[in-house]
C-alpha positions in Angstrom: 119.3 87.2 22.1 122.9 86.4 22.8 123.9 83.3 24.1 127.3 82.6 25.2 129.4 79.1 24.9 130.3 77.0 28.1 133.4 75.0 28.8 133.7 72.3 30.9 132.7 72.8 34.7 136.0 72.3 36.8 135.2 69.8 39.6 136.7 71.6 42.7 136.5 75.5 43.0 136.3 77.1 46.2 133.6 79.6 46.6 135.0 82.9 46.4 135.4 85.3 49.9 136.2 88.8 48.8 134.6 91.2 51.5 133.3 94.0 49.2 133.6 98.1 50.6 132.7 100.7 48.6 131.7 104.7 49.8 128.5 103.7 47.7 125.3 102.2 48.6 122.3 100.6 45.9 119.1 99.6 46.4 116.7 98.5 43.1 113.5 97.6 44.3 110.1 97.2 41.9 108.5 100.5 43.1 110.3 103.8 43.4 108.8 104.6 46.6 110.1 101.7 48.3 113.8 102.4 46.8 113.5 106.0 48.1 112.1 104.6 51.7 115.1 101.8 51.9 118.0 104.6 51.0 116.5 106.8 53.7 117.0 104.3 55.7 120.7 103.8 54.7 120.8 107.8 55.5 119.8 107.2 59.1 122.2 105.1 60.1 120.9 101.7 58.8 122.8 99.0 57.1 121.4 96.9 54.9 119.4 94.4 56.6 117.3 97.5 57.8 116.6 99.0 54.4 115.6 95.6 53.6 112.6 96.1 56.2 111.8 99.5 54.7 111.7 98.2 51.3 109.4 94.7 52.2 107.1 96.1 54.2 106.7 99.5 51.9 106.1 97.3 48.9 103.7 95.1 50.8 101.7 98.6 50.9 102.4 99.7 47.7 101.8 96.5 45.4 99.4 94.7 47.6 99.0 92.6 44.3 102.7 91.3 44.6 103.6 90.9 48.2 102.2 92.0 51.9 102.5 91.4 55.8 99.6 88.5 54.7 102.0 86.6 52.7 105.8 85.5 52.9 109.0 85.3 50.8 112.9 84.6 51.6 115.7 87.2 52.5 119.2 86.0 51.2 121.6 87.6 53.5 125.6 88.1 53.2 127.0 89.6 56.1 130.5 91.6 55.6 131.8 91.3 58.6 131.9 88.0 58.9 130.9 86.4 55.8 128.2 84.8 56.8 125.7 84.0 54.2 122.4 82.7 55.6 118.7 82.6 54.3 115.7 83.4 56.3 112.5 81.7 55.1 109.6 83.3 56.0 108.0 80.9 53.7 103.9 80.4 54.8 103.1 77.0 56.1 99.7 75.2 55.9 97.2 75.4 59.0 97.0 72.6 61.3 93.9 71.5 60.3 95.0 71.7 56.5 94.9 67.9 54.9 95.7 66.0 51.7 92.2 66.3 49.8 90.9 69.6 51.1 90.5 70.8 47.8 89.2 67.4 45.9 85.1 66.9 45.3 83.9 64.2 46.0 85.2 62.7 42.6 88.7 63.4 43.4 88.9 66.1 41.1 90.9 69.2 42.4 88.6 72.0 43.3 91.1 74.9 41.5 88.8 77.8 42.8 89.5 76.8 46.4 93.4 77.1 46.2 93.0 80.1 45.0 90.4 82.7 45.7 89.3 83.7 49.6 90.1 82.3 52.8 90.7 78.8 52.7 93.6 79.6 50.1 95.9 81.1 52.7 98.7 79.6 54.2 99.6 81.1 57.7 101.9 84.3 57.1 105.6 84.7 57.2 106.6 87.7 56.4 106.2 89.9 60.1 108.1 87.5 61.7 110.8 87.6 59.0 111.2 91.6 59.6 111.1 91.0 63.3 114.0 88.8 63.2 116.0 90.8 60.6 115.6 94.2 63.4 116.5 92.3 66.2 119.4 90.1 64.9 120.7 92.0 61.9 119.9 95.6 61.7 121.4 99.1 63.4 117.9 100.3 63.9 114.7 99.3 66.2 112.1 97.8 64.1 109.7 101.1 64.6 112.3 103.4 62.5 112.6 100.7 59.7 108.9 100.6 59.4 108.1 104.1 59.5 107.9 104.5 55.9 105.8 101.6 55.4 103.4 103.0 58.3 103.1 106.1 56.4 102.1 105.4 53.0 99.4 103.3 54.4 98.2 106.3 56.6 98.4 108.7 54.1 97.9 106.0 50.9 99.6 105.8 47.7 98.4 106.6 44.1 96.9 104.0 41.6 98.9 104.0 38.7 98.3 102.1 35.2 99.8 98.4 36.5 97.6 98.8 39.5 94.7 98.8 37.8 95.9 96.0 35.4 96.2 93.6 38.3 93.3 94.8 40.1 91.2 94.1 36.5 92.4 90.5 36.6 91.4 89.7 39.8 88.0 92.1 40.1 85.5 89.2 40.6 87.7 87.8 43.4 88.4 90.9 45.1 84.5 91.5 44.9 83.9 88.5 47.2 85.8 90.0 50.1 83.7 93.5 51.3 87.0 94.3 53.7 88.9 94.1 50.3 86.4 95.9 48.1 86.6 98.5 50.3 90.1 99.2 50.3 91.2 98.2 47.1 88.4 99.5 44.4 85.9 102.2 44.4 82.0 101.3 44.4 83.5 97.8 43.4 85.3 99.5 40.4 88.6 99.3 39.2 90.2 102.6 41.1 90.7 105.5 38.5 94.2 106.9 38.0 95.1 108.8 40.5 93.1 106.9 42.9 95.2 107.3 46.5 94.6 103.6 48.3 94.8 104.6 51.7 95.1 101.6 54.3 93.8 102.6 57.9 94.0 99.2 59.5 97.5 98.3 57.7 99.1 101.4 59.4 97.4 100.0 63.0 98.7 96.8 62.2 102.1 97.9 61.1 102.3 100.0 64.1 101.7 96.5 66.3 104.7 95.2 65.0 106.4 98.2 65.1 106.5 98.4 68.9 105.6 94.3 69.8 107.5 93.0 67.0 105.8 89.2 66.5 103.4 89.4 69.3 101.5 92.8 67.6 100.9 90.0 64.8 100.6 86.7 65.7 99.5 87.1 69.4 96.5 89.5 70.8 93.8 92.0 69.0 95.2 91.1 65.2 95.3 87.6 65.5 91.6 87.3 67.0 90.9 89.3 64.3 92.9 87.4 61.5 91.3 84.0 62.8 87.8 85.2 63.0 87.9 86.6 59.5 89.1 83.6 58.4 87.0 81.4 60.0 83.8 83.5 59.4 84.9 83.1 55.2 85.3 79.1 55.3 88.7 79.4 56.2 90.5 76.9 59.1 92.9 79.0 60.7 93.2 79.1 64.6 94.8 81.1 67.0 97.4 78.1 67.6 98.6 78.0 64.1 99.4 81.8 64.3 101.6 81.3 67.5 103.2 78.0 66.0 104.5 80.0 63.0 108.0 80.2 63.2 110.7 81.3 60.8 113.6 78.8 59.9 117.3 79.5 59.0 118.5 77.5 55.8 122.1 77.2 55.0 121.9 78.7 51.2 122.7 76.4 48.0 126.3 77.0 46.8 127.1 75.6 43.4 130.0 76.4 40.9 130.3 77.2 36.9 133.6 77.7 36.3 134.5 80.5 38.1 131.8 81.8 39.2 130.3 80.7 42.7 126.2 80.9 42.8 124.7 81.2 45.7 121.0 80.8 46.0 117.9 80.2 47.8 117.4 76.7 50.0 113.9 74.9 50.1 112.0 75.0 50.5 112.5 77.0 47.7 113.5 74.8 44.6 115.2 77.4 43.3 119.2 76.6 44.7 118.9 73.2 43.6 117.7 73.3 40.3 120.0 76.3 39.6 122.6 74.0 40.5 121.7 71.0 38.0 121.5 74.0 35.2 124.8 74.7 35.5 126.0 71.4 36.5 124.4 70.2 33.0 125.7 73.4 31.7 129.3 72.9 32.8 129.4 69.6 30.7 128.5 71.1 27.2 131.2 73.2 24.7 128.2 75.2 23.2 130.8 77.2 21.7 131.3 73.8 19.0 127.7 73.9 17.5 127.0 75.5 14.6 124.3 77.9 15.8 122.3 79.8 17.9 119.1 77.0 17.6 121.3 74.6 18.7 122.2 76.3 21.8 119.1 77.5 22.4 118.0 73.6 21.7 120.7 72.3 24.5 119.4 75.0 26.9 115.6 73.8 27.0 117.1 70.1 27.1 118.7 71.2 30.0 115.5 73.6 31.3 113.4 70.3 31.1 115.4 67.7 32.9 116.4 70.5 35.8 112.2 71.0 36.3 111.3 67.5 35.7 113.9 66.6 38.9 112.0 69.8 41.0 108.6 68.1 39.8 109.5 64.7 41.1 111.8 65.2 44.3 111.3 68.5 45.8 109.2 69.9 48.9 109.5 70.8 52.6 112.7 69.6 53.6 111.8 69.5 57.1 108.9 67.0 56.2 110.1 65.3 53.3 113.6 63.3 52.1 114.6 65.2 49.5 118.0 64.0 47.9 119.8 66.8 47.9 123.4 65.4 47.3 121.9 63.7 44.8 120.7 66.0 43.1 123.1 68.8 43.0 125.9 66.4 42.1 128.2 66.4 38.6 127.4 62.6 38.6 123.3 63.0 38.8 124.2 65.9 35.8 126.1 63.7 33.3 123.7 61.1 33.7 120.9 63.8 32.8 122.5 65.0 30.1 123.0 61.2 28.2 119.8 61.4 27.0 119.5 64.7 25.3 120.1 64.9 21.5 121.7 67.4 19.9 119.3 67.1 16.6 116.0 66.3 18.1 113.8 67.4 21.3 113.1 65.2 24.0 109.2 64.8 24.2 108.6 65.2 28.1 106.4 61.9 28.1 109.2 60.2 27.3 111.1 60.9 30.5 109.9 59.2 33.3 106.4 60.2 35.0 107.0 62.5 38.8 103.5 61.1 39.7 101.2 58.2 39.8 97.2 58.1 40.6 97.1 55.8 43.3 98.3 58.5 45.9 100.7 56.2 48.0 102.1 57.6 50.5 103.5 88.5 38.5 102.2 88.6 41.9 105.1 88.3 43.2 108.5 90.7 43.8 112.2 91.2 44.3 114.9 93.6 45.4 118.4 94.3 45.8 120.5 95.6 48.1 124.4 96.3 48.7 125.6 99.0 51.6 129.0 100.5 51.8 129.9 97.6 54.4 129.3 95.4 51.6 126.4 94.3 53.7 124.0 92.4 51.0 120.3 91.3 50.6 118.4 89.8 48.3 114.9 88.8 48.7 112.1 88.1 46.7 108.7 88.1 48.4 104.7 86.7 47.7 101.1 86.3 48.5 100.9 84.1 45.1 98.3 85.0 42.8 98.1 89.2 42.0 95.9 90.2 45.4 96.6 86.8 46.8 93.4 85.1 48.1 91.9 88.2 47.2 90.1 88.5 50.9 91.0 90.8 53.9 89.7 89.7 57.8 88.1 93.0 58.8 90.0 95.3 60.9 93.0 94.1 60.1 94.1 95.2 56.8 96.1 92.5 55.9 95.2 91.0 52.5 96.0 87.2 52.5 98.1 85.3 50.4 97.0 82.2 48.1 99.8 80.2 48.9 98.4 76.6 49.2 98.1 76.6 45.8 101.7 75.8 45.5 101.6 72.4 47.2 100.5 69.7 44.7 97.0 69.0 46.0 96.5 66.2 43.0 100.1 64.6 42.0 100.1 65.1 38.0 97.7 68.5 38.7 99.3 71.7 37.8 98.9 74.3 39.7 97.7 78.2 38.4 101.5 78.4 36.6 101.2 75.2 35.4 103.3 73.8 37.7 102.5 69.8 38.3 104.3 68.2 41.9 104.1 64.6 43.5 104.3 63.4 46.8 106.9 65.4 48.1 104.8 68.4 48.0 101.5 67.3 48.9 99.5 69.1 51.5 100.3 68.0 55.0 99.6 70.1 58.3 102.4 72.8 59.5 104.4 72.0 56.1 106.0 74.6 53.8 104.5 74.6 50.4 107.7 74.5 47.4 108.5 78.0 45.8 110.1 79.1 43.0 111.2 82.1 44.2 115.0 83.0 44.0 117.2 85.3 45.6 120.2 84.5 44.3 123.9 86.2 44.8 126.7 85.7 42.0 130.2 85.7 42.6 133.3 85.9 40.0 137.4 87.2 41.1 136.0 90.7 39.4 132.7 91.0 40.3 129.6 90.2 42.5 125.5 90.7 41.3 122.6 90.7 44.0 119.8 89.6 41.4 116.2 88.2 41.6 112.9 88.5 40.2 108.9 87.3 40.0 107.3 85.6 37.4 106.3 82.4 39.3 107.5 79.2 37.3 109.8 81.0 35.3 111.9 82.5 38.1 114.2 80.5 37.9 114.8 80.1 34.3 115.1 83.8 34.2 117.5 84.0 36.9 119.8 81.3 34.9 120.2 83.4 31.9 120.5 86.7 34.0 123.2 84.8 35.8 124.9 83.3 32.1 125.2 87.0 30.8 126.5 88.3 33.9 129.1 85.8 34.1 129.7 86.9 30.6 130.4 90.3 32.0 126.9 92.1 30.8 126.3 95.2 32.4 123.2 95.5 35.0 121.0 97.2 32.1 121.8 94.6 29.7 120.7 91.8 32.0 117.3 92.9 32.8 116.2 93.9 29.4 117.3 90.8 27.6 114.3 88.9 25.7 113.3 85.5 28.0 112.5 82.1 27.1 111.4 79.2 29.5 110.7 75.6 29.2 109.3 73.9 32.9 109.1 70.2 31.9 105.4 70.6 31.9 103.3 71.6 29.5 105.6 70.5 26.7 106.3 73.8 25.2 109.4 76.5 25.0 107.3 79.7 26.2 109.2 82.7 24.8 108.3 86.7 25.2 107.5 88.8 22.0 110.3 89.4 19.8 112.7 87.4 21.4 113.4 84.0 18.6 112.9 85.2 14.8 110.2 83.7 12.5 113.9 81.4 11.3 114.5 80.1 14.5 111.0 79.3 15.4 111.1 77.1 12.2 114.3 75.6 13.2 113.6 74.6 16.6 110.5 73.3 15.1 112.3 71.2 13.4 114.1 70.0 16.3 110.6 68.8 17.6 110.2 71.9 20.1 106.4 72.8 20.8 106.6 77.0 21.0 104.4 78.7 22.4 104.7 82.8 21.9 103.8 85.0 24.8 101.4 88.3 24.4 102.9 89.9 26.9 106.4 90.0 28.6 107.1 88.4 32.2 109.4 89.5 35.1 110.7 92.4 37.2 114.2 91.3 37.8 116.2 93.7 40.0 119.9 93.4 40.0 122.9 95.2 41.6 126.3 94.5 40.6 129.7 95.5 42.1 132.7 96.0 40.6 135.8 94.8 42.5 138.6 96.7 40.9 136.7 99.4 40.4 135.2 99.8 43.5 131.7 100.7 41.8 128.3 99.8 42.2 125.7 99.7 39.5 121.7 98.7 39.7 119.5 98.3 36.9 115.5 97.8 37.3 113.5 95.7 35.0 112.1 98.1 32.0 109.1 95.6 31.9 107.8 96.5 35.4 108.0 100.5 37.4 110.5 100.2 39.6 113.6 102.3 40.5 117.4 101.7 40.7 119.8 103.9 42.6 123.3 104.4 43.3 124.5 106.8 45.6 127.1 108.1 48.1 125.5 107.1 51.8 
């Protein structure tokens, strides 16, 4: 893999304010039907903010074991007209009965299967009212139109393809548990056969809810008696008052500069802005162009990696609930004084930075798109129910297959969590509160060009997102920027995770004998989707991640 060198970061750049037009449209999403759906919408008369509907709630249909109407996610939004650039977080939050312990024995010891598998997993769901507010304060279309698509491949199902089964394999016993599930997503409480269409009867009733009563058809009447029932029938604590509590929030997205190129990401309670910002803040301090190799960039980049992760470990949560030092954080000053400590010869051994936690208590599975209309409209979002098939169980009658999203608070400081993902106080459970997320939509700015990019992979998002966002301001093509090998280090374990074929059997050795633990991945990770516009050409281009099935388009409107 190429790495490129850094200069220094220059302390005061603007961020940039070009209003993009173009007589082309692009939309790469992680399923093909979804990209076809969102461009039909563009046809109709939508902008981008509508096609963004069509493509979340299609692909909560269509890969029920990445997102759905049962989980939540965050829609980065950059409005032409006016250049407003806003975030909605549709983020889940934790019931009102939720508490500290719930998932600790009576030992103290963390409970793992209760985060994660059936009802009392779920956080309450974000993602209705998310589309609800997108139709009614962004979008040329009523909400019905923009969900017409989604309605009908849950009426009329969708076909079970090889990756469908793959997912559906890994969480079989778990799916099992819920009948509602079973019943939808296997056959005699089998992994579906190819060709398998999944129809979704109660989704498309749902859908249509929402369709014509926006937030009520969800969170108010029939569904939510249903939802709560379910839930509480399973073990679950859910009431009808944390469904009508839910609310979305507006976050004002994390801008941060390297060099020239402005990087505007995702707000918490997302970590994903801020610790993108200490990357390249850390980043912007180094010359990697004066060492002698590839290892030793690679070696500065993991050094960085760690620190950036530690920091999200320690100080990071709900923002609404929690002080999190923001400024702090995302400042040059907080970066050079990261950066003393990391030698250029030798690894850092994570123990040896100090600990985000102490015992004493005081105080995949998911996916992305892209998005850019002639108006120069843009969207990124990336969206979840956690673990592939979430929770795994489904309330009768509803069809909406719950996410496992608690699993993403800390519920033991020093635990990690199914990524391996450890937290402290900041993200502990507390009622109402937004659990921290890794996901991040993320737009990238330079005087020639702009990129809409994003992906899953759960604790790696973010490291993926940094290097898609070094080649790119490198001035890599969209294709080049999803297929790139991956490497990740997350502070916690102590080990530089890398995909197959991407460091050499020399470089291993050599970071070795920096003091780097490796560990070598079986399989690949991601599904980035990117969009990228050229300014003086006035061309779009969209690439989708080879690694997953989705589809990327560029057309005339």
């Amino acid at each position: 893999m190429r790495l490129p060198y850094f200069l220094l970061l220059a302390l005061f750049c603007l961020p940039l304010s070009t209003q993009a037009k173009s007589n082309q449209v692009a939309i790469a999403t992680a399923h093909p039907l979804a990209t076809d759906a969102a461009y039909q919408t563009l046809k109709l008369g939508g902008n981008a903010f509508d096609a963004a509907i069509t493509a979340s709630a299609v692909l909560a249909v269509v890969e029920p074991y990445s997102s759905g109407l049962g989980g939540g996610g965050f829609w980065l939004l950059h409005r032409a007209k006016d250049q407003q650039q806003i975030m909605i977080d549709g983020r889940e939050t934790a019931p009102l009965a939720a508490h500290r312990d719930m998932y600790l024995d009576k030992e103290g010891n963390v409970n793992k299967g209760l985060s994660i598998n059936g009802a009392l997993a779920a956080g309450i769901p974000g993602e209705p009212a998310a589309l609800t507010y997108l139709a009614d304060n962004y979008g040329n279309l009523p909400l019905a139109v923009s969900l017409s698509p989604a309605i009908h491949y849950a009426k009329h199902g969708f076909i079970v393809d090889p990756f469908y089964q793959k997912m559906a394999g890994f969480r079989l016993s778990t799916i099992q548990q819920s009948s509602s599930a079973s019943q939808i997503f296997l056959r005699d409480n089998r992994i579906p056969e190819l060709g398998t269409l999944i129809k979704q009867a109660d989704l498309a009733k749902t859908l249509n809810l929402i369709a014509n009563y926006g937030n009520a058809g969800f969170y108010e009447g029939d569904v939510a008696k249903k939802l709560v029932n379910g839930v509480q029938k399973a073990g679950g604590i859910w009431t009808l008052a944390d469904l009508k509590a839910y609310k979305i929030k507006l976050r004002k997205p994390i801008v941060s500069q390297y060099k020239d190129m402005t990087i505007t990401s995702a707000a918490l309670p997302s970590s994903g802005g801020i610790v993108l910002s200490e990357i390249f803040n850390m980043l912007g301090q180094y010359d990697l162009s004066a060492l002698k190799s590839k290892t030793d960039s690679i070696h500065i980049l993991t050094e960085i990696m760690r620190r950036a992760y530690r920091d999200r470990a320690e100080y990071m949560g709900d923002s609404d609930v929690v002080d999190v030092p923001i400024q702090k954080l995302t400042n040059l000053l907080h970066a050079a004084s990261l950066i003393q400590s990391i030698n250029i010869n030798k690894a850092t051994a994570s123990y040896e930075l100090p600990p985000t936690w102490n015992d004493q208590h005081q105080g995949t599975d998911t996916t992305h798109f892209s998005i850019m209309d002639s108006d120069g409209n843009r969207v990124a979002a990336t969206l979840s129910i956690n673990y592939p098939f979430g929770s795994g169980f489904v309330p009768e009658g509803t069809g909406i297959l719950l996410n496992d999203e608690m699993d993403d608070f800390a519920a033991k400081p020093g635990v990690p969590n199914v990524y391996g993902l450890v937290g402290a106080k900041a993200n502990e459970i507390q009622p109402g509160k937004r659990m921290l997320s890794s996901m991040s939509p993320t737009f990238l700015e330079t005087k020639d060009r702009i990129a809409i990019i994003g992906t899953p992979g759960g604790s790696r998002i973010i490291s993926m997102v940094a290097l898609g966002a070094l080649f790119f301001y490198h001035n890599q093509d969209a294709e080049y920027i999803v297929k790139e090998p991956r490497f990740h280090h997350q502070y916690l374990p102590d080990e530089i995770q890398f995909e197959p074929n991407a460091f050499s059997t020399v470089l291993q050795g050599e970071l070795r004998k920096k003091g780097h633990h490796l560990k070598a991945k079986d399989q690949s990770w991601g599904n980035m989707q990117i969009v990228i516009y050229d300014k003086s050409k006035d061309q779009l281009s969209a690439a989708s991640d080879p690694r997953g099935l989705g589809k990327a388009i560029v057309k005339e409107k």
